[in-house]
N, C-alpha and C positions, 0 to 999 in steps of 0.2 A: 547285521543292520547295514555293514555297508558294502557289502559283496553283490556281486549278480550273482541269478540260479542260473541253471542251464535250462536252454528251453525243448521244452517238451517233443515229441516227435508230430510225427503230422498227424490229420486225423484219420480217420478209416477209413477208406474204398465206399462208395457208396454202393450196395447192392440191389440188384434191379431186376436182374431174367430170371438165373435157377436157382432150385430147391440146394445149396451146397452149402453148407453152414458153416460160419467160419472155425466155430468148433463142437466139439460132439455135444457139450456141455448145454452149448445153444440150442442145439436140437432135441436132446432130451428135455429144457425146461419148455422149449413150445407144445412137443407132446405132452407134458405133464398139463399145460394149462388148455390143449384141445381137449383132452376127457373132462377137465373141470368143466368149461363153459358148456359142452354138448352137455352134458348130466344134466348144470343146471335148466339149462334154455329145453329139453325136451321133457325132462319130468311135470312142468306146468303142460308144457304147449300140448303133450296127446291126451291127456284126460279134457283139457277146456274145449277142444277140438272134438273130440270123441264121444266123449260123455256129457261133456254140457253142451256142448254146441252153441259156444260162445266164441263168434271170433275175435272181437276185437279186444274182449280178454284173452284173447290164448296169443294175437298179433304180440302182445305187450311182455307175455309171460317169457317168449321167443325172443323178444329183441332187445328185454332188459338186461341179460346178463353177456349175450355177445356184446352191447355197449360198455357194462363196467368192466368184465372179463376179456376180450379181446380189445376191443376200440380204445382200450384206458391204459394207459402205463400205469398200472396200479403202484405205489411202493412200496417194499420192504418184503417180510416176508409173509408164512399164511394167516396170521393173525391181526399183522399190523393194516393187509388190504382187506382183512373181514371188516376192520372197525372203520376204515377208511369208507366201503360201502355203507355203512351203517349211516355213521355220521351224513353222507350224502342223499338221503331218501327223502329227506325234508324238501330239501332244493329240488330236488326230481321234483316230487308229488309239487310244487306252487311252478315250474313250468311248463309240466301238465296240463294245469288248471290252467295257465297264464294263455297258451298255445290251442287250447277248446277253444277258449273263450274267444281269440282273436282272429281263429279259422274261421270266424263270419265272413269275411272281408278280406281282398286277397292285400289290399294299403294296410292294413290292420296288422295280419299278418307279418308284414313285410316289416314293418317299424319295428315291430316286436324283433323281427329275428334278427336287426340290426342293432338295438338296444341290447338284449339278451347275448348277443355276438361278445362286443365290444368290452362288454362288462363279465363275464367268464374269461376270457381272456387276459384281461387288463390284471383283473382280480387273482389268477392264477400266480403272479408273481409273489404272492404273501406265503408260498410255502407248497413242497412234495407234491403232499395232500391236494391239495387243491387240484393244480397242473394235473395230476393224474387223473381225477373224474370230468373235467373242462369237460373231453370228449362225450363222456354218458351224458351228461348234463347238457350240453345242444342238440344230443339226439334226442334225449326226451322233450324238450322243445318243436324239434324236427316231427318228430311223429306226432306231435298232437296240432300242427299248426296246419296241419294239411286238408284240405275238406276230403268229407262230408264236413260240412258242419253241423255237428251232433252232439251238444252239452248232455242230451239222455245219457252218452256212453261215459258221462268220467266218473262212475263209479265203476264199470270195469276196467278201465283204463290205470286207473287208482288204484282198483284189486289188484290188477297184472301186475304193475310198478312190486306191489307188497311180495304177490309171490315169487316173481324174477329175483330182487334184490335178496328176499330172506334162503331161494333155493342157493344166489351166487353168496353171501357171508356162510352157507354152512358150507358147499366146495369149497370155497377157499380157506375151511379154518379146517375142513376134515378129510378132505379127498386130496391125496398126492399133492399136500399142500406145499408152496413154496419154501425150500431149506432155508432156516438161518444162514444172516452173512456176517460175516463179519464188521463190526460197528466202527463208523468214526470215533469213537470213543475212546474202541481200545486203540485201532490204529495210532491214536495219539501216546496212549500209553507203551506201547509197544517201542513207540520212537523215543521217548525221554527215557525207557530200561534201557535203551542202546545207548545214548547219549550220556547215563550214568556210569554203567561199565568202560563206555571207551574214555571219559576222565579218568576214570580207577589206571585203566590200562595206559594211557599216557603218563600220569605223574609215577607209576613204575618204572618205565622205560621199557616196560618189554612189550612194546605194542609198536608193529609194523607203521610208520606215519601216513603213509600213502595208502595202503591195505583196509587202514582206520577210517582214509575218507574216502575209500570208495565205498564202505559199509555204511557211513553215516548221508552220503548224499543219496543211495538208493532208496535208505529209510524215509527219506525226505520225499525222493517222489512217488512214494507210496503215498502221501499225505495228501496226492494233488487231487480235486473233485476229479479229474476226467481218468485216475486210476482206479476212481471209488464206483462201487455200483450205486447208479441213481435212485433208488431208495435208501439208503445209507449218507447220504450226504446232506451235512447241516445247510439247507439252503433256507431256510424259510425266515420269517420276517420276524419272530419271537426272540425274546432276550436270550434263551437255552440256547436257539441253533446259532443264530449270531455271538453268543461265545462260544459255542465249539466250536464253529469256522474260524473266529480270531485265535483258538487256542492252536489250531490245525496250524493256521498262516505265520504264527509265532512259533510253533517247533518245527515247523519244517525251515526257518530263517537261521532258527539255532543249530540244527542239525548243518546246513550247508556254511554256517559261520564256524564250524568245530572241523568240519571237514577242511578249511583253509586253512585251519590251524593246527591239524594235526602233523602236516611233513614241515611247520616250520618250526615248531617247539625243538628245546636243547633243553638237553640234560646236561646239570639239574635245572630243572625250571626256578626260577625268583621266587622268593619265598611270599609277598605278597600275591601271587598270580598262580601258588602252588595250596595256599589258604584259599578263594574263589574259585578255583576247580574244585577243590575239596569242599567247600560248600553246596556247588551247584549240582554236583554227584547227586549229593545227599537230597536235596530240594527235588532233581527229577526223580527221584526213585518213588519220594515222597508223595508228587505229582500225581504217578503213576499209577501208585497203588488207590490213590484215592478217586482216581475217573475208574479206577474198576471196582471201587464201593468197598475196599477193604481197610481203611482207614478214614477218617476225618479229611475236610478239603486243609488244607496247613494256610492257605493264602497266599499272599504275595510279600508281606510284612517283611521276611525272615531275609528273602535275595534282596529286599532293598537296602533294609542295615548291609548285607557283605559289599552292594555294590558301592555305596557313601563309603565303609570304610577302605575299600579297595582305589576309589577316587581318592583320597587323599595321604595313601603311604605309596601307590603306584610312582615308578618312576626309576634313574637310572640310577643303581646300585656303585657306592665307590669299588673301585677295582676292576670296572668293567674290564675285560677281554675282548670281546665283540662289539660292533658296531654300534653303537648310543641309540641311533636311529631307528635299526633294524629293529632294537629291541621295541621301543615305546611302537610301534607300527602292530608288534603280535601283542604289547600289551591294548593296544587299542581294540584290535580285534576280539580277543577276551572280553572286554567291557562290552562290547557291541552284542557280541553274544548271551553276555549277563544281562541286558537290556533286552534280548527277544527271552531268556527266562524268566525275566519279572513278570512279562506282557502275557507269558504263556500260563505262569501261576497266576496270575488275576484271572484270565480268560477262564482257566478251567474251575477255580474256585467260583465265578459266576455259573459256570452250566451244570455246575453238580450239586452244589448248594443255593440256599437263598438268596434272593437279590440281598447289597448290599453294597454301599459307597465305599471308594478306592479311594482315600485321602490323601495318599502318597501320590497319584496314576493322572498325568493331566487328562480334564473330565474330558474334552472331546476325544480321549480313546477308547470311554467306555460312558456314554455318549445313553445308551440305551438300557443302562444297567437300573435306571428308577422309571422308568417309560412305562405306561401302560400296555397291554398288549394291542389294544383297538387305536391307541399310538401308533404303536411301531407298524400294524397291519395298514394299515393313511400311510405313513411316514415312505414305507415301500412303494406303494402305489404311488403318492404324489412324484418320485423322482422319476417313475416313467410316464409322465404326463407330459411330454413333451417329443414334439417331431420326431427327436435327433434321438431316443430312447428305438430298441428294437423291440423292447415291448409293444408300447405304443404301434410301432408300425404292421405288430404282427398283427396286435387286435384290431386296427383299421382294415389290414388286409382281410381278413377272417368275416368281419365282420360285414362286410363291403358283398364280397362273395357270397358267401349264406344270404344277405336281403338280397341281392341279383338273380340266385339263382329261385327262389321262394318268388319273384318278381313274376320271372322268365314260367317257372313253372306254372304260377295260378293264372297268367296273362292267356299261357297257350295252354290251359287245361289239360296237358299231360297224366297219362295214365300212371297210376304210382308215380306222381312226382317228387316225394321227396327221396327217391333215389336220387334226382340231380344234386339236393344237397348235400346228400350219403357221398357221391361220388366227389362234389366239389371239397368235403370235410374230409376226407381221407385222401385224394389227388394229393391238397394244395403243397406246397413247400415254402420254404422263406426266399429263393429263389427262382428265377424263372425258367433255367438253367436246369435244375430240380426238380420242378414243376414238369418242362417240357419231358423228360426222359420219363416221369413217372408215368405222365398220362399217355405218351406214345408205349413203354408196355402194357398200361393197364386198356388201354386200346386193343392190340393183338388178343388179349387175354380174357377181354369184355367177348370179342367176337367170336372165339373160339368156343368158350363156355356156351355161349348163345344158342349157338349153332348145336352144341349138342344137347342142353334145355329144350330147343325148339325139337330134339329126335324124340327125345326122351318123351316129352308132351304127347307129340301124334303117337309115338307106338301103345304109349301105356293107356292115353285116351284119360277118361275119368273114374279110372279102377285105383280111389285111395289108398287101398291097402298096398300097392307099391310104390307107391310117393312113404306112408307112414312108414314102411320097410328100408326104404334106402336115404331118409331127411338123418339117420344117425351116422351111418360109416360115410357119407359124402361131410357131413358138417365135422367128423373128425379128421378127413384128410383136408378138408381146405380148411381147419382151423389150425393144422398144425401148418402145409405149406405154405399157406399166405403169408403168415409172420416170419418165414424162412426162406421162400422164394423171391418174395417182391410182390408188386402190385399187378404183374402179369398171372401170374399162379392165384393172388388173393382174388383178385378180381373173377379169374374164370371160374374157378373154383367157388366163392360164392354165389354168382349165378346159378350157377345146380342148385345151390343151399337155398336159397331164396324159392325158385321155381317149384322144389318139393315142397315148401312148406307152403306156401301158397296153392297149390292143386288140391290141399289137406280144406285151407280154409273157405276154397268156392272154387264153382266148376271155371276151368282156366282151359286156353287153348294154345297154339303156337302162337300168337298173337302178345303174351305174356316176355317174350323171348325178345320180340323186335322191341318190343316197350323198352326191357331194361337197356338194349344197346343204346335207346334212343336216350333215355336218360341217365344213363352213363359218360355219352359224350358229349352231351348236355352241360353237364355239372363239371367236365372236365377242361371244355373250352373255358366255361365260365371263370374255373379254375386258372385257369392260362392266362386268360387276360388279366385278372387280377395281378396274375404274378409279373405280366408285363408290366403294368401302368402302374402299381404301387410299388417302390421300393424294390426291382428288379433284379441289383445287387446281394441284395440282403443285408448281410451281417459284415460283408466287406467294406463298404461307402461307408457305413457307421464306425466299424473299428478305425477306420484311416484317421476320421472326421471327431471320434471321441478320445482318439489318444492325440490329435495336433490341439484341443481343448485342454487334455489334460496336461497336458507339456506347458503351452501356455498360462497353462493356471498354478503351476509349479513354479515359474521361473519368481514373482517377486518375494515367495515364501521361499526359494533358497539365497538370496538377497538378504534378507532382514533374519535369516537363521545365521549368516554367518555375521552379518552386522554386531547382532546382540550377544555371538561368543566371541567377539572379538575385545570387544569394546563393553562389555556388561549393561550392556543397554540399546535398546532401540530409539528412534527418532518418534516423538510422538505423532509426527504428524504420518506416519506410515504404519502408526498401528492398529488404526480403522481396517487401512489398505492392505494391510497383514491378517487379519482379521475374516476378512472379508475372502483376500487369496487362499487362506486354510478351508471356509466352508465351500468355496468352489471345487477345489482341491477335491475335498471329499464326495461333491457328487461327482466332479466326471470321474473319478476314478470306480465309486459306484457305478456309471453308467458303462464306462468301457470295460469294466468285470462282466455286466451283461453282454455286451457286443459280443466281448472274445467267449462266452459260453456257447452262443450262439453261433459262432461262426466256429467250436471245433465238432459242432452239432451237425453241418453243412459239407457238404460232398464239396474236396479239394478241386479249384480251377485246373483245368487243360493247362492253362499259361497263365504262368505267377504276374499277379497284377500291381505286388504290391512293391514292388522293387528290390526283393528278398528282406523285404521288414520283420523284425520277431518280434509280435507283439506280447510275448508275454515278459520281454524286457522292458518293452515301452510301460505298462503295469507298474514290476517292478520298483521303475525310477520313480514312479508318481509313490508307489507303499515305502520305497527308501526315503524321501522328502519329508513325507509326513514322520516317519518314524525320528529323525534328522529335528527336524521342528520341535518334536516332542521333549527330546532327550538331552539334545546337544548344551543349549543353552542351561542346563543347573551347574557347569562345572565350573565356577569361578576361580578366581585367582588373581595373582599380581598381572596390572595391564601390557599389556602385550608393547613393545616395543613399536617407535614407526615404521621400521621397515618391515615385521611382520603383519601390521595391521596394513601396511601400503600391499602386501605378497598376498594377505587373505580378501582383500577387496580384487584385484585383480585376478586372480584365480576365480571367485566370481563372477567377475564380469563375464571371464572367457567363457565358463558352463550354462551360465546365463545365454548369454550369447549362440552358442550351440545349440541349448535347450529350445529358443524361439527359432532357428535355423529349422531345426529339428521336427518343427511344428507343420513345414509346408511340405506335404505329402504330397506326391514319393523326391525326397530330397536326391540330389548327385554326390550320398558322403555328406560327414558331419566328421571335421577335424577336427579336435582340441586340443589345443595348445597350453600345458601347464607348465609353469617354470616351479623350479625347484626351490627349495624352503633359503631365504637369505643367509651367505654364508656367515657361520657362529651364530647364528642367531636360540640356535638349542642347550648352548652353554652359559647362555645369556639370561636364559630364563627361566626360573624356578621352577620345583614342585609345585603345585601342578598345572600350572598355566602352559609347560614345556609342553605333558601331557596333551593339553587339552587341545595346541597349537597341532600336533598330530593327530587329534581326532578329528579335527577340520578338514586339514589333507588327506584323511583315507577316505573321510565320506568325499571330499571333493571330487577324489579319484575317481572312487566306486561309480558317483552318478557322471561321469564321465564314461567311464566303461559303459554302463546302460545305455546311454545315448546311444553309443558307437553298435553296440550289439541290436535296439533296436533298430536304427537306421538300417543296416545292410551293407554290404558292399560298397567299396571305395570310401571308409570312414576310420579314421584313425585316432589312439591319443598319443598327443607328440610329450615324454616325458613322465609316463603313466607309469608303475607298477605292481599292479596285477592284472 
């Protein structure tokens, strides 16, 4: 609870020109899912083509499954993206219908695909699922908003949709389907059997203390989303995934609080503190076995009795040997630790078992546990309803581009025009930076393809059967290189795809070739400016601008956290304003979870912009506050003395103080200054008020350390110890 983690490494290289995969793993599942989508998208498309002579059924039968199958970050494995397609057919088929209907009119049109933009987008933040089909789901909008306008055709349009969707769920549940991965689930369990055995192993003594936490902090950032694969990761907006995420961000807090504590513990450990390891063993194994479905969920009831009784026999033993201080500082850390296992047992007994109220658990940390789902699925949405959200900005962005380019296209009557939006939906990026590098490869890579579409055309003429001949081994090398190369290889490479299957469904010429270049960098300028004019930054401006909010929204909640452990009471008239500072607390801390998703989503700047800031400390200090809020104030006792109520106001002000310093991005350094606990005042003060005067000081510390860690460079704590 009140330690910092270490912060994560950077993000990845962003990949642009060659086919060179970062590992073989990566390139074998690209081929595994080229043979899927080719399978599905040709087994419609030559019979509708051939046999029925139905194009605009066989256009649909071809383009349904490259949009769920390649264009989709579908997630999980081949089961869980068959059901993921399933469930998305509905929404296909009514912006099908919505996109016929509104291809009268190019204004018509245009509203819609700015409407329809905005809202797949926005809406994506509710869960995997969703985010994964966005893509299919604006193309099939894409493709039907385009004239002719021809309501005659949406029942083949509609058939296509059925056979596309039904050929891509049997690929994806029966052909070289994607392997099982490993679950956040167990990941979590996997972490509390480590954190079982290495108690065992400490209160033995025969367990390395440094050895123990370098085992226990790697466990930990196993736990982190950005080492999880993105289908596997509880993101979604449901009471399930948001307690497996709180159960995740709760042992992974335990895991790095165990690791701090394992090179400081002495043998023999205290015997109230060698009963509470020996409890919590017990409780994670418990855990464990029950998020892998082999036992009953146990609750959180059993760690809150050890921790009540562990608060009130804690403390300094007569006869001590060692230093008073030192000791109550690892007993502190133990409690803090017992606090991220109580949070981790409630968490996971909500994602395994039924909903159910936490009576011990203040209710804003589980907040969502009686919530309806169409609740919580609002509740997500409404917090990125606002400017400063990069949701928000992305569906403006998105949404802005797609009516632009639908604009541009029906205005200047373009041939296949919604390639410009094909091109502008696949270009864009959340920076402009991003943007510019994709669209200058998929540039070289539009014209090069072009260029040999346009050979390919004049030699072969209008002899189909070599179009129907080569639309399979081209669609499976540029379904495998595209997602492997970059936007240069996808893009030329789809050209060919495009151009054969097109020759298949009416007589085409070189003419077909200049088209796509034109609406390629059509859609790609259009692309660009967007990324200019809206939000150009991306996820950087926002991350600066969402953690100097959440700093700022932290500062009078660690105020009136230590007021009320001080002194057993707060001031009434500051407990609106406490009130009020926790529910802010929680959205920007929601909001800058998103930020920093999105920006380790984003290709690392040239030149660090942000003054070597780690915001995954800046986070941190905002989840240590609230945890601090939550916990801190039940531990009563005899009142504290004036000079340590004078020592824990003042210690306050200073992290206070820091905290709003802190807040003006990119600061020069963030010193703080703590003075030491008033001399005797530890001798002075009973079980467990002594205690609990030390649990003030480590968290004090702790969010001390954060500050300093997030700021960057030239930032100190003067008097800190850890």
């Amino acid at each position: 609870m009140w330690h910092r983690e270490r912060p994560e490494g950077h993000a990845r290289s962003w990949r642009t020109a060659l086919p060179t995969p970062s590992t073989r793993a990566e390139s074998v599942g690209a081929a595994r899912r080229a043979v899927r989508v080719t399978v599905a998208a040709v087994v419609g498309f030559y019979p509708a083509v051939h046999l029925l002579d139905r194009p605009v059924f066989a256009l649909y039968t071809l383009f349904v499954p490259v949009a769920f199958g390649l264009l989709s970050p579908l997630p999980g494995a081949g089961r869980r993206r068959a059901g993921t397609v399933l469930r998305a057919v509905p929404a296909a088929a009514a912006l099908i219908t919505l996109g016929t209907y509104l291809a009268a009119a190019t204004w018509a049109a245009t509203l819609g695909m700015l409407l329809v933009g905005f809202v797949l987008v926005t809406g994506a933040s509710i869960g995997p699922r969703v985010t994964g089909v966005v893509p299919a789901l604006q193309l099939c909008y894409i493709l039907a908003c385009f004239p002719p306008y021809a309501p005659g055709t949406l029942w083949d349009r509609l058939a296509g949709l059925a056979v596309g969707a039904t050929l891509t769920i049997l690929c994806e549940r029966l052909l070289l389907p994607e392997p099982e991965q490993t679950s956040y689930r167990s990941r979590v369990a996997d972490g509390l059997d480590l954190a079982a055995r290495s108690l065992h192993d400490l209160l033995r003594g025969g367990a390395d203390g440094r050895e123990t936490a370098g085992l226990l902090r790697a466990a930990g950032r196993k736990l982190r989303f950005s080492r999880t694969a993105a289908g596997c990761r509880p993101t979604g907006a449901g009471a399930k995934d948001r307690a497996l995420a709180q159960a995740g961000y709760a042992t992974r807090r335990f895991l790095d609080l165990l690791a701090v504590l394992a090179p400081l513990l002495r043998a023999p450990v205290d015997l109230p503190s060698a009963m509470l390891m020996r409890g919590l063993a017990t409780a994670c194994a418990d855990e464990a076995a029950a998020l892998r479905g082999t036992r009953p969920t146990p609750g959180p009831e059993r760690v809150e009795e050890m921790i009540a009784q562990y608060a009130a026999v804690r403390g300094v033993p007569p006869g001590l040997r060692e230093d008073p201080h030192a000791l109550l500082r690892r007993q502190s850390t133990l409690l803090a630790a017992a606090v991220s296992a109580v949070t981790a047992s409630a968490a996971a007994a909500l994602a395994t078992g039924p909903r159910r109220s936490m009576p011990g658990l203040p209710p804003e940390q589980f907040w969502y546990a009686g919530a309806s789902t169409p609740r919580l699925w609002w509740g997500r949405i409404a917090d990125h309803l606002t400017p400063r959200s990069v949701v928000f900005q992305n569906a403006v962005r998105t949404a802005s581009g797609l009516a632009l380019a639908r604009l541009v296209a029906g205005s200047l009557d373009l041939s296949h025009g919604f390639w410009v939006l094909l091109g502008m939906l696949t270009l864009g990026r959340t920076t402009a930076g991003a943007t510019w590098s994709a669209v200058r490869s998929a540039a070289v890579g539009t014209l090069i393809g072009s260029l040999a579409a346009g050979a390919l055309l004049i030699s072969a003429g209008d002899m189909t059967e070599v179009y129907a001949a080569l639309l399979v081994p081209m669609a499976l090398v540029a379904f495998w290189a595209g997602p492997v190369g970059g936007p240069a290889w996808g893009q030329g490479l789809f050209t060919l795809v495009v151009s054969t299957a097109f020759a298949q469904l009416s007589p085409v010429t070189w003419e077909l070739a200049e088209a796509r270049i034109v609406d390629v960098l059509t859609g790609s300028a259009i692309g660009l400016l967007c990324g200019v004019l809206a939000w150009p930054a991306g996820a950087r401006g926002e991350m600066r601008r969402s953690a100097a909010a959440l700093f700022r929204a932290t500062a009078p909640l660690i105020r009136v956290t230590v007021e009320r452990a001080a002194t057993g009471h707060s001031a009434p008239d500051t407990r609106a304003d406490a009130a009020t500072a926790l529910r802010r607390t929680m959205r920007y801390w929601r909001t800058a979870h998103a930020s920093y998703a999105q920006l380790r989503a984003e290709p690392p700047p040239r030149h660090a912009a942000d003054n070597g800031a780690d915001w995954l400390a800046a986070l941190n200090h905002g989840s240590r506050v609230l945890v601090g809020t939550y916990w801190l104030p039940w531990s009563q006792g005899t009142a504290w003395p004036s000079d340590a109520v004078s020592w824990a106001r003042e210690a306050t002000d200073e992290v206070v103080s820091a905290t709003l310093r802190a807040a003006h991005f990119p600061p020069d350094g963030v010193t703080v200054r703590l003075a030491p606990l008033p001399p005797g005042v530890l001798t002075r003060l009973p079980a467990p008020s002594v205690s609990h005067l030390v649990d003030v000081e480590v968290w004090l510390h702790a969010l001390a350390s954060d500050l300093t860690t997030a700021v960057g460079p030239g930032s100190t704590v003067e008097g800190g110890f850890w």
